[in-house]
C-alpha positions, -999 to +999 in steps of 0.1 A: -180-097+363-198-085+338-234-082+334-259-079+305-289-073+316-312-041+308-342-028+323-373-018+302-380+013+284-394+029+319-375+047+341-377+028+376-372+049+409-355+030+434-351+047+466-345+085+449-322+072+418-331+068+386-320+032+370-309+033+329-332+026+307-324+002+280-345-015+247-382-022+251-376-053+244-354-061+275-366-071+307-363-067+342-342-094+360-356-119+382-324-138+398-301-120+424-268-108+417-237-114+444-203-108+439-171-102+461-147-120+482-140-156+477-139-164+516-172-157+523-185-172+485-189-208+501-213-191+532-232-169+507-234-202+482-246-219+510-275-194+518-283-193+482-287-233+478-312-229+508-333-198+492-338-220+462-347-250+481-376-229+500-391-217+462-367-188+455-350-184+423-314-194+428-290-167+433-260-163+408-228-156+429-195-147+415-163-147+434-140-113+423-124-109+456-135-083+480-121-054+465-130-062+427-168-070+445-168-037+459-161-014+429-189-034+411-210-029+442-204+005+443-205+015+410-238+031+412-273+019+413-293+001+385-299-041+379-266-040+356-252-035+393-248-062+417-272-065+448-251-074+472-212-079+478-195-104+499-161-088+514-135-104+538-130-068+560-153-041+565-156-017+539-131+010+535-143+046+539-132+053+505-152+025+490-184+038+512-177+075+500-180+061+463-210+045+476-221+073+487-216+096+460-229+072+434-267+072+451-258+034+465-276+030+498-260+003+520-274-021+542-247-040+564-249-075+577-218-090+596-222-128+589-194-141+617-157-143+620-132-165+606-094-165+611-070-160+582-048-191+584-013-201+574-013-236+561+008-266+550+004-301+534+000-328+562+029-345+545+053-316+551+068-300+588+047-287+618+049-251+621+055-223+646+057-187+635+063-155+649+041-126+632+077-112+633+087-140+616+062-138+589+075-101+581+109-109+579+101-137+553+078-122+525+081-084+529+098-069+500+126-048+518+134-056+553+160-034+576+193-047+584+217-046+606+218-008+607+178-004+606+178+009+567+156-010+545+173-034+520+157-058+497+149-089+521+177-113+516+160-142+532+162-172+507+150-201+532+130-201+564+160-210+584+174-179+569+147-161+594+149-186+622+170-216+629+138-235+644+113-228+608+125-256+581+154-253+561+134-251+531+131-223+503+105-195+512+074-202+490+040-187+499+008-187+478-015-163+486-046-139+473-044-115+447-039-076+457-082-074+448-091-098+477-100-088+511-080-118+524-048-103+507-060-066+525-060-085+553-027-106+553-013-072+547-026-057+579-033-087+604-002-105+596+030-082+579+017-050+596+015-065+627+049-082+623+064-052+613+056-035+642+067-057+663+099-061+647+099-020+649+094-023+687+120-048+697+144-029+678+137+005+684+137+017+650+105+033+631+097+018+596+068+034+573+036+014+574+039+013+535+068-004+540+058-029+560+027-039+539+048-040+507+052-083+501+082-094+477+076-101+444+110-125+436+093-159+436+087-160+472+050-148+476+031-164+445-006-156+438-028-181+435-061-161+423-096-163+436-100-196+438-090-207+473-091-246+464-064-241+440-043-232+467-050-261+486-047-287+453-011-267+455-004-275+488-011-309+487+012-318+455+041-294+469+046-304+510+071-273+512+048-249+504+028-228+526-008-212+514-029-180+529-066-184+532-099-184+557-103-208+585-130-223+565-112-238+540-088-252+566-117-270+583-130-281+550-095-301+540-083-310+573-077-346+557-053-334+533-038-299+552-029-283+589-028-249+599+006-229+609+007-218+648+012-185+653+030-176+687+020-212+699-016-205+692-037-228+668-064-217+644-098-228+655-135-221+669-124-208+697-095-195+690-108-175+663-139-161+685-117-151+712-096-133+699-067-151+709-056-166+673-034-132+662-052-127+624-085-134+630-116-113+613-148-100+607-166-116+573-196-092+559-226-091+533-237-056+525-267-052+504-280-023+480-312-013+497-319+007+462-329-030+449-355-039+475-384-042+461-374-046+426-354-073+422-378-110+438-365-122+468-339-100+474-356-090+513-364-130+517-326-137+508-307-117+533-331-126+559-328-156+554-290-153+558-292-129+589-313-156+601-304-177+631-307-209+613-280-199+588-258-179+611-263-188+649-247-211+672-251-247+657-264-227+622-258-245+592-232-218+579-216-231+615-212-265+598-195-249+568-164-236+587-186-201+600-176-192+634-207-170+646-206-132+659-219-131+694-253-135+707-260-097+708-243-085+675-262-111+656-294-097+671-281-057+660-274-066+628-307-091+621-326-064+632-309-039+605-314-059+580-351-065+587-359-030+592-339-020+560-314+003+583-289+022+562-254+027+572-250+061+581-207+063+584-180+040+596 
């Protein structure tokens, strides 16, 4: 993303930093500036449609997937700098350090879960997969028979498991920038990985395990999660990686992948049980309050339990909602303004 706007020829404190100073001519900016992952876009959209409809000036969000959202984020402080940042995972402490030693004060809200499905085209098989499984088909070197790593010679997912389809291996799924992709790394090949490490009592790096094959079998399919699922439909043998939500949202034209005999869904997902499920997050520059209109309004009005509680109208989007207790933490950080202090 990039963004052209400039302050005017005064220097502006926010919070102890200094913004840039550009022509006196320019002006301030009065419309809020989101940008990150592309699973929790449609939530934040959603928030943003609502701000407006209540008198606020419409939000402009961008979808750079969570780790492309995060550099921007933390780039330092200043309105040619995003407000807030939508991310699929936590933050990393790396990207909080930068944060941190770029003056950029952080405000966290978790907005719910969601579970990080494996789909298919309702016109193609019914699947069961193993985590295992999952490793064995798309990492880029796998061990053999004598535990050393080899490129992965798997062509079809029969090759893996003589009850997956005898079909050639063909996953679309996020770019190395989104936080899904961080996550399909570590919720679904990691975990795999390890189990495959276990059964056989043999160690592999974790490197290794997170490293996907780049021979046709794993294809990106960008930001733009409905891309995926216009793929999907108009190739039944292929399988696509994205959040519950946009599962739920095309559940005429797609169905999700078991894993271990365990569907993705509400409950699922909540519980625990559903083997890559995750934490979805909004974390706002507390540098901006005050500055930029609306910002305080706008993430209230998303840490509110109309948008994010049990029956909330992110809930009829696809969001599955954080406990009871943990939205009240985090709607009370946001209120007061409450810095995160470490991870």
């Amino acid at each position: 993303m990039k963004l052209s706007l400039f302050l005017s020829a005064a220097v502006v404190a926010i919070g102890g930093a200094v913004l840039a100073t550009a022509p006196a001519n320019a002006q301030a900016r009065d419309r809020i500036q989101i940008t990150g992952s592309s699973t929790v876009f449609p939530f934040t959209t959603t928030v943003a449609e609502r701000f407006s409809q209540r008198g606020g000036k419409a939000p402009l969000v961008e979808s750079t997937g969570t780790g492309g959202g995060m550099r921007l984020f933390c780039a330092g402080v200043g309105l040619n700098t995003p407000d807030l940042t939508n991310a699929s995972r936590r933050i990393t402490a790396n990207e909080f350090e930068t944060c941190k030693k770029n003056g950029v004060d952080i405000v966290e809200l978790q907005v719910g879960f969601d579970g990080l499905t494996i789909s298919n085209s309702k016109q193609g098989p019914k699947v069961d997969i193993t985590l295992e499984q999952l490793y064995l088909a798309l990492a880029a070197k796998i061990p053999n028979a004598q535990g050393q790593l080899v490129d992965n010679p798997n062509r079809n997912w029969s090759d893996v498991a003589p009850n997956l389809p005898n079909a050639k291996i063909e996953v679309i799924g996020p770019p190395p920038t989104s936080g899904t992709r961080d996550s399909f790394n570590e919720l679904g090949l990691l975990a795999g990985c390890q189990q495959h490490a276990k059964r056989r009592n043999i160690q592999i790096a974790s490197r290794d395990c997170q490293q996907i094959r780049a021979d046709g079998a794993f294809v990106e399919g960008g930001e733009n999660d409905n891309i995926i699922v216009q793929r999907l439909v108009a190739n039944p043998l292929a399988f696509g990686v994205f959040g519950y939500s946009f599962l739920e949202e095309n559940h005429d034209k797609i169905q999700g992948v078991t894993i271990a005999g365990v569907e993705p869904s509400t409950e699922t997902v909540q519980n625990g049980r559903y083997p890559m499920s995750r934490s979805m997050f909004v974390y706002l520059k507390k540098n901006h309050l005050g500055i930029v209109p609306g910002l305080q309004d706008f993430i209230n009005e998303y840490a509110s339990e109309q948008a994010m509680g049990d029956d909330g109208y992110l809930e009829k989007k696809g969001l599955i909602p954080s406990p009871t207790a943990d939205r009240a933490r985090f709607r009370a950080a946001v209120a007061a303004g409450t810095s995160l202090s470490g991870l």
